[in-house]
C-alpha positions in Angstrom: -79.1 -1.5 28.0 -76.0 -3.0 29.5 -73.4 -1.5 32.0 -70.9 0.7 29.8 -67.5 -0.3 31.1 -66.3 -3.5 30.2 -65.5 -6.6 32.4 -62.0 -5.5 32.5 -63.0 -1.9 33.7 -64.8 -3.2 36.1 -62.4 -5.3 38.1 -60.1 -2.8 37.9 -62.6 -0.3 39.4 -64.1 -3.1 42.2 -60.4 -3.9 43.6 -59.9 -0.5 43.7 -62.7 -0.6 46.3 -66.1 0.1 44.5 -66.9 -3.8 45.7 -70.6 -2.7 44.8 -69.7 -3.0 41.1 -69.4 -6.6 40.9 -73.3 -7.1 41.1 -72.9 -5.7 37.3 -70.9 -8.6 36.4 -73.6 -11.4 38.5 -75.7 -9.8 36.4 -73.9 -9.9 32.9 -73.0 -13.7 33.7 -75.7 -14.7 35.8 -77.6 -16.6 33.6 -75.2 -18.1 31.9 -73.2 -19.0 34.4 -76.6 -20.9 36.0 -77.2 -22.5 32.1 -73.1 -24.4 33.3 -73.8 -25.3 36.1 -77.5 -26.7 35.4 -75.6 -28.6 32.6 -73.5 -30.5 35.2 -76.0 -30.3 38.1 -79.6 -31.4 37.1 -81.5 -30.3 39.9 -82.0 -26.8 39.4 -81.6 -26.1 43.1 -78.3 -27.6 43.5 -77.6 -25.6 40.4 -78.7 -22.6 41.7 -76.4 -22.7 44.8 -73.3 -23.7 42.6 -73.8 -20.6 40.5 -73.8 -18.4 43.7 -71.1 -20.0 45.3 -68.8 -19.6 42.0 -69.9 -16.1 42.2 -68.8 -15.8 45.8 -66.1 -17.5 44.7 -64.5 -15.4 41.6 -65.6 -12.4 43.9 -63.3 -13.6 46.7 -60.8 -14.3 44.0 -60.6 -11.7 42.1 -57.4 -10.4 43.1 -55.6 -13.2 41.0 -57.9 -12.4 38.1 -54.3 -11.7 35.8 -56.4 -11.1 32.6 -54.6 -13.7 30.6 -58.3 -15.6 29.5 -61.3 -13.5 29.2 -62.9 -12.8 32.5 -65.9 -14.9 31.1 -63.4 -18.0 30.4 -61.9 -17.5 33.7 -65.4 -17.5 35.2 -66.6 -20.6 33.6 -63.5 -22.3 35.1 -64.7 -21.3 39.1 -68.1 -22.6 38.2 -67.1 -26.1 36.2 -64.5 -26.5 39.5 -67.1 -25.6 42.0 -69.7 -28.5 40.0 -66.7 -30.9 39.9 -65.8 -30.7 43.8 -69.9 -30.8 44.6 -69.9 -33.6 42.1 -67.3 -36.0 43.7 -68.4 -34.8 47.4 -71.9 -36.1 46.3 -70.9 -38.7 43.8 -73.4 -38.3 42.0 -73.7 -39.8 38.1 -74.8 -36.5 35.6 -76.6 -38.6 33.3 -80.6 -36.5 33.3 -80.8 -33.2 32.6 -83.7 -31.5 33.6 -83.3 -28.6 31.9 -85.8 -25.7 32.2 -83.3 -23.3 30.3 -83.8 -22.5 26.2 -80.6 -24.0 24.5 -80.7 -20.5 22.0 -79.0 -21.8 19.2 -78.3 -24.3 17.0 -79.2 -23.1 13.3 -76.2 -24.4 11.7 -75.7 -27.6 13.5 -73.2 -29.3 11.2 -70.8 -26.2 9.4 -67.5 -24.8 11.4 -69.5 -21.9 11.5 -71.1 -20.3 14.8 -74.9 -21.2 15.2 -77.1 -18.3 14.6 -79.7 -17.5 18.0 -82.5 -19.4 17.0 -85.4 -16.9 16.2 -88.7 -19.2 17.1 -90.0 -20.3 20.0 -90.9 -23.9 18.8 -87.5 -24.6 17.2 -86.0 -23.4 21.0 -88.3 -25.6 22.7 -87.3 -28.4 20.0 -83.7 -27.8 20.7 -84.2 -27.8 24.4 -86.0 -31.4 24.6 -83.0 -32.3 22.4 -80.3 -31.2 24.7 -82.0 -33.3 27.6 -81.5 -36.0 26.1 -77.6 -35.5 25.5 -75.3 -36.4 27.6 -73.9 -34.0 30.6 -70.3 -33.7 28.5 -72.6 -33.1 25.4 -74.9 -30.6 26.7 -72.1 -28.8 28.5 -69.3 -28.7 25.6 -72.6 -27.3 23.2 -73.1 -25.2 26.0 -70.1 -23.2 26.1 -69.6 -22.8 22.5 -73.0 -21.5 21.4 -74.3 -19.7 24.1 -71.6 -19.1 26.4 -69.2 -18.0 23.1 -66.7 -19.6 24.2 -63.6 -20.9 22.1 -61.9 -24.5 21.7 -59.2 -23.1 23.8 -60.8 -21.5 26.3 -63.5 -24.7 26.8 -60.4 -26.8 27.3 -59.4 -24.3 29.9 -62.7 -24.7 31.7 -62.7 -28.3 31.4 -59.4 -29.0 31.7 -59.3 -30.8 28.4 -56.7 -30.3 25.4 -58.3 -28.4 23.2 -58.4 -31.0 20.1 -60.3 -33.3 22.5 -62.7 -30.1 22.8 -63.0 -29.6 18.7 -63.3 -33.6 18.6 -65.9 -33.8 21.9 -67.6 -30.7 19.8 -67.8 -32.0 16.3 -69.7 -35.5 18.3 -72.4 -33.9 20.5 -73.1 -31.7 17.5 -73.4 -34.9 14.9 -75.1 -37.0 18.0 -77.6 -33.3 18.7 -78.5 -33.7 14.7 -78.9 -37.5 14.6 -81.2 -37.1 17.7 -83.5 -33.8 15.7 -83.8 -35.9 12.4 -84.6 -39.3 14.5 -87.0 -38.2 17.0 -87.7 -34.2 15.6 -88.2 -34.9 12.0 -91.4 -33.2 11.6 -90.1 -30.5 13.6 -86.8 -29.9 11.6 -87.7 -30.4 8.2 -87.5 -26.9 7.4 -84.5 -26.1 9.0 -81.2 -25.3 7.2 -78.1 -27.3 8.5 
């Protein structure tokens, strides 16, 4: 089971000098915070490093943590600023993912409502050959909405977009993910409810 105080608990307990309570919150974020980065940065090394270094990062900076965003929201925003600045310093274009990471969930790709986790392993791997195929803006926007929880307003925050541009850059990488499945998954999809 998890850790049973909550993020906000924690900081206040780790600047209050039990530093040794922050590996609670690599470890609540870790992976996700590794699925944003990878999203940005294909090569799961690079992606890798980013994820520490935002770690290293918030941890340095978590003295200005002012609890106006959830700590997750403020999180996502070191690691999207970290990928940006490795980004420009290597110029690189973001255009492959090669994503070894389950996108977990996608059930109901074209309501308002939140996905559902996905329960089988062959719709997760169908999703995830999906997703690399998306864009990076795509795959990252789905990203932070479905398995990162994130809202319209706090994905603008992270990528310093307004957050209609979010709902609108949402509502197209979810009708271009379905338009991809029914294309080039049909088989796979047939019996899945959108």
């Amino acid at each position: 089971m998890g850790h049973p105080l909550t993020d906000q608990e924690l900081i206040e307990r780790i600047l209050q000098g039990q530093q040794q309570l922050f590996a609670v919150l690599v470890e609540r974020y870790q992976q996700l915070v590794f699925t944003v980065a990878h999203r940005m940065v294909p090569q799961r090394e690079d992606a890798e490093e980013l994820a520490q270094s935002a770690f290293v990062k918030a941890y340095q900076n978590l003295g200005n943590y002012r609890g106006e965003a959830k700590f997750s929201t403020w999180l996502y925003t070191i690691v999207h600023s970290v990928c940006l600045t490795f980004l420009r310093k290597r110029t690189l274009a973001t255009q492959s993912l090669d994503n070894e990471q389950v996108y977990a969930s996608a059930d109901n790709l074209d309501g308002g409502m939140r996905a559902n986790v996905v329960e089988t392993k062959s719709k997760q791997a169908t999703l995830t050959q999906a997703i690399q195929q998306l864009s990076a803006d795509d795959a990252q926007v789905l990203t932070l909405f479905y398995q990162a929880e994130q809202s319209l307003e706090e994905i603008g925050r992270i990528m310093q977009i307004d957050p209609n541009t979010v709902k609108v850059k949402l509502h197209r990488a979810r009708h271009r993910l379905k338009t991809l499945l029914e294309k080039n998954y049909a088989q796979e999809v047939q019996d899945w409810r959108y």
